[in-house]
Backbone as CSV, one residue per row, in Angstrom:
resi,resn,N_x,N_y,N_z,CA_x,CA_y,CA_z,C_x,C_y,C_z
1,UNK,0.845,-1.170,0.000,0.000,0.000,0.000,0.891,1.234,0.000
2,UNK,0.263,2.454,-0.484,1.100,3.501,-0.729,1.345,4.852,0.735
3,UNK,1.479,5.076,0.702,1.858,6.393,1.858,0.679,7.072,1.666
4,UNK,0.083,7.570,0.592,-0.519,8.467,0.393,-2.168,7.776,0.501
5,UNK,-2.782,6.586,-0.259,-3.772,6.165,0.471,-3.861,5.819,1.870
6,UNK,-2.536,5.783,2.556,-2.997,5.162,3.785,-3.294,6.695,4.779
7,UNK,-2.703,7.406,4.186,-2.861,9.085,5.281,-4.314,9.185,4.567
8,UNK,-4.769,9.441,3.595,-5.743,9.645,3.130,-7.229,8.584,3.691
9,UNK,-6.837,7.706,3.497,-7.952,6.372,4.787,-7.834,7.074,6.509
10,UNK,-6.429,7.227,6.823,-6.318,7.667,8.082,-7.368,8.720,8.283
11,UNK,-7.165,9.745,7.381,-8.056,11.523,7.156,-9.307,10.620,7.673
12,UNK,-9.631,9.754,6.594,-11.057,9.412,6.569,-11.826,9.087,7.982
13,UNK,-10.630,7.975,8.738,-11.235,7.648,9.991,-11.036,8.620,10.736
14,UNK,-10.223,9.392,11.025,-10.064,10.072,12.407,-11.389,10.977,11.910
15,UNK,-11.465,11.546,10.920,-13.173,12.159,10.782,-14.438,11.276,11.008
16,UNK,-14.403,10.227,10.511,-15.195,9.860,10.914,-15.508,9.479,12.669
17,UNK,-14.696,8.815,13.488,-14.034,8.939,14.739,-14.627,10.030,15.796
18,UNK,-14.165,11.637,14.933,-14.607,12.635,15.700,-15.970,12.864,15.524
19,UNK,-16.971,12.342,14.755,-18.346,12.657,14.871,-19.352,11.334,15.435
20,UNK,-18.315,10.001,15.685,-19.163,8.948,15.767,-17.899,8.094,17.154
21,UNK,-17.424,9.023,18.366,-16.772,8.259,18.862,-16.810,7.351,19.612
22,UNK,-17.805,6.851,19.589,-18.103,5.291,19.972,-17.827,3.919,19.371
23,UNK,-17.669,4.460,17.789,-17.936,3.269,16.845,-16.781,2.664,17.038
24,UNK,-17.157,0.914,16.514,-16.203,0.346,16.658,-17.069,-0.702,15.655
25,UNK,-15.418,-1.468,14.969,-15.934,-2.281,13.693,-14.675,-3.455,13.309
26,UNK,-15.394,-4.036,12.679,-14.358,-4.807,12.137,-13.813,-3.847,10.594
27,UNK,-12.688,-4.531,9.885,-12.109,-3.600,8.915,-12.723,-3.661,7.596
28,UNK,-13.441,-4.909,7.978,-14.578,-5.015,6.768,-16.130,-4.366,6.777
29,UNK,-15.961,-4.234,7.831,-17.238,-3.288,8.492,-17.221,-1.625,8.272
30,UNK,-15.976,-1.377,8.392,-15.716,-0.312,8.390,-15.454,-0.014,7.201
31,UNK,-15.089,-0.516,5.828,-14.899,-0.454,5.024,-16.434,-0.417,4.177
32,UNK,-17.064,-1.168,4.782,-18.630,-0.951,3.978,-19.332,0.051,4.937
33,UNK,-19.529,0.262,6.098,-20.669,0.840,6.130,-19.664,2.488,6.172
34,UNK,-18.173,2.582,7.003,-18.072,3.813,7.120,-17.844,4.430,6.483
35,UNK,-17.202,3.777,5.072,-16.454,4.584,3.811,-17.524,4.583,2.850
36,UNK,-18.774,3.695,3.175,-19.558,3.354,1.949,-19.145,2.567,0.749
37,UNK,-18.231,1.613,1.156,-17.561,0.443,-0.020,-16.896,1.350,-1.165
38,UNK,-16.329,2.227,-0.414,-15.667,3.241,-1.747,-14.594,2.268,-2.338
39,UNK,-14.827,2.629,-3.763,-14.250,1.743,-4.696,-12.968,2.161,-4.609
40,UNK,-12.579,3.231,-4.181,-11.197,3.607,-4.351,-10.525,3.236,-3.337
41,UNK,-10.802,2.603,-2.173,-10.652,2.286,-1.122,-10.769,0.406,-0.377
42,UNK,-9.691,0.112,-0.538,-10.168,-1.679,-0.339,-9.696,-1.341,1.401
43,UNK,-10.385,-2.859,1.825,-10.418,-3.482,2.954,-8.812,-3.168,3.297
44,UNK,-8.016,-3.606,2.693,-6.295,-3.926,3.052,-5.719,-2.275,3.358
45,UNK,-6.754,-1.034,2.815,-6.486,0.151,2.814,-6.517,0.595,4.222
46,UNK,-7.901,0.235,4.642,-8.683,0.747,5.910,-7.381,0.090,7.076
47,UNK,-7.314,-1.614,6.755,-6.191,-2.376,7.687,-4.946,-1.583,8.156
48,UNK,-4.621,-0.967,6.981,-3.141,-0.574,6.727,-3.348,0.782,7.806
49,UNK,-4.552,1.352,7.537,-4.562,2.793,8.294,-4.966,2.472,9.394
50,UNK,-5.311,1.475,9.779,-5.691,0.774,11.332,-4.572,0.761,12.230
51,UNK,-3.501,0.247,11.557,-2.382,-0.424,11.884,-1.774,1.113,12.505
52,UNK,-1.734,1.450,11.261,-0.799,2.980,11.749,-1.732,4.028,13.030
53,UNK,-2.889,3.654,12.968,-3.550,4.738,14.334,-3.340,3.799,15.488
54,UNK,-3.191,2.846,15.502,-2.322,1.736,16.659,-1.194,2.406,16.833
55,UNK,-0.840,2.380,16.238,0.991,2.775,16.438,0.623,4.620,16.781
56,UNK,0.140,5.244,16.564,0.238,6.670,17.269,-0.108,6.610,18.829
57,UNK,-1.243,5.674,19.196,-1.918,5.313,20.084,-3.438,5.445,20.540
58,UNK,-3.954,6.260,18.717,-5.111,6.596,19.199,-6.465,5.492,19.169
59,UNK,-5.615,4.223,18.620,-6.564,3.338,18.288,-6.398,1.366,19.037
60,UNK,-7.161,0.855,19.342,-7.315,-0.183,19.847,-7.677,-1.217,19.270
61,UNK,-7.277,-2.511,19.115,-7.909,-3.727,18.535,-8.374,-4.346,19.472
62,UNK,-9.489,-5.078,19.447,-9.796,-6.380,20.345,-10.521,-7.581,19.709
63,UNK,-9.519,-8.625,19.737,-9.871,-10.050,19.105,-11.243,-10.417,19.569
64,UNK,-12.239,-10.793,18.978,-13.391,-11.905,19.831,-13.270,-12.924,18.460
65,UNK,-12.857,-13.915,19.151,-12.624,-15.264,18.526,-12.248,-15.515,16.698
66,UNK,-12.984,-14.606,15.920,-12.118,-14.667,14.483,-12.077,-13.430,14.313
67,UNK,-12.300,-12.680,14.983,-12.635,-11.217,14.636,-12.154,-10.381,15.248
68,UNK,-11.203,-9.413,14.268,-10.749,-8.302,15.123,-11.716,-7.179,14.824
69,UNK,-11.889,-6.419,15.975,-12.727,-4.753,16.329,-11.738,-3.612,16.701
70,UNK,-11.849,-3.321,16.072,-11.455,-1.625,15.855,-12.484,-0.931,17.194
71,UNK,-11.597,0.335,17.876,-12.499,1.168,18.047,-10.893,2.223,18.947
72,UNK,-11.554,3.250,19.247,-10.745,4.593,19.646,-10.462,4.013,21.150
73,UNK,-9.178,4.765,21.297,-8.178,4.313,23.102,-9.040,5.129,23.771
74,UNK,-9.399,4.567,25.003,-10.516,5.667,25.714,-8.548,7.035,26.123
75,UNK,-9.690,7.979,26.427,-8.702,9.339,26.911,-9.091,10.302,25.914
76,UNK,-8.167,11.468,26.093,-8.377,12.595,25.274,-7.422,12.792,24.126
77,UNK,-7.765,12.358,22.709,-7.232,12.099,21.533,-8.020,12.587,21.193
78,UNK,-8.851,13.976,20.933,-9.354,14.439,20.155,-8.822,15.416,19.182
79,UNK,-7.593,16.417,19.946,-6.739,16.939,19.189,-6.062,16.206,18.193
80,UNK,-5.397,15.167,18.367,-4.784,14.057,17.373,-5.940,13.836,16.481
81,UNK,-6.667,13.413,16.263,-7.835,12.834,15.630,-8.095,14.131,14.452
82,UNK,-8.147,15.504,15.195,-8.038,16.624,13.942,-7.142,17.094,13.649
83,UNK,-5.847,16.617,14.020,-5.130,17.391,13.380,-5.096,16.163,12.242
84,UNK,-5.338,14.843,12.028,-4.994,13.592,10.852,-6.139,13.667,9.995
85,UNK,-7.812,14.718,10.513,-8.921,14.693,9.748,-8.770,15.390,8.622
């Protein structure tokens, strides 16, 4: 994946994030309902930008049995979240 779709997926979630911060999804979930199955945008896109909001710290995985869930680190990451929207 490229640098530039994955900041660009990132943009996408941390906006989406700041108006819906509860949600939490799998990457296929999130890929259909939050992006709206944007064609320009695959599953491995959303993953890739998952991966990297892990690594800042603003984001959390949790396994339930085949399934990983996405959702935001509880605390105050809201500044982070706009400055990547």
């Amino acid at each position: 994946m490229n640098d530039s779709t994955t900041n660009r997926v990132t943009s996408l979630l941390a906006a989406y994030w700041l108006r819906n911060p509860a949600a939490c999804d799998t990457p296929e979930g999130i890929h259909r309902w939050w992006m709206n199955g944007r064609p320009d945008v695959s599953v491995g896109n959303v993953e890739e930008a998952l991966i990297a909001m892990i690594g800042k710290g603003l984001v959390e995985r949790r396994v339930t049995g085949e399934r990983s869930i996405y959702r935001l680190r509880a605390g105050g990451h809201r500044d982070a979240l706009e400055a990547l929207a």
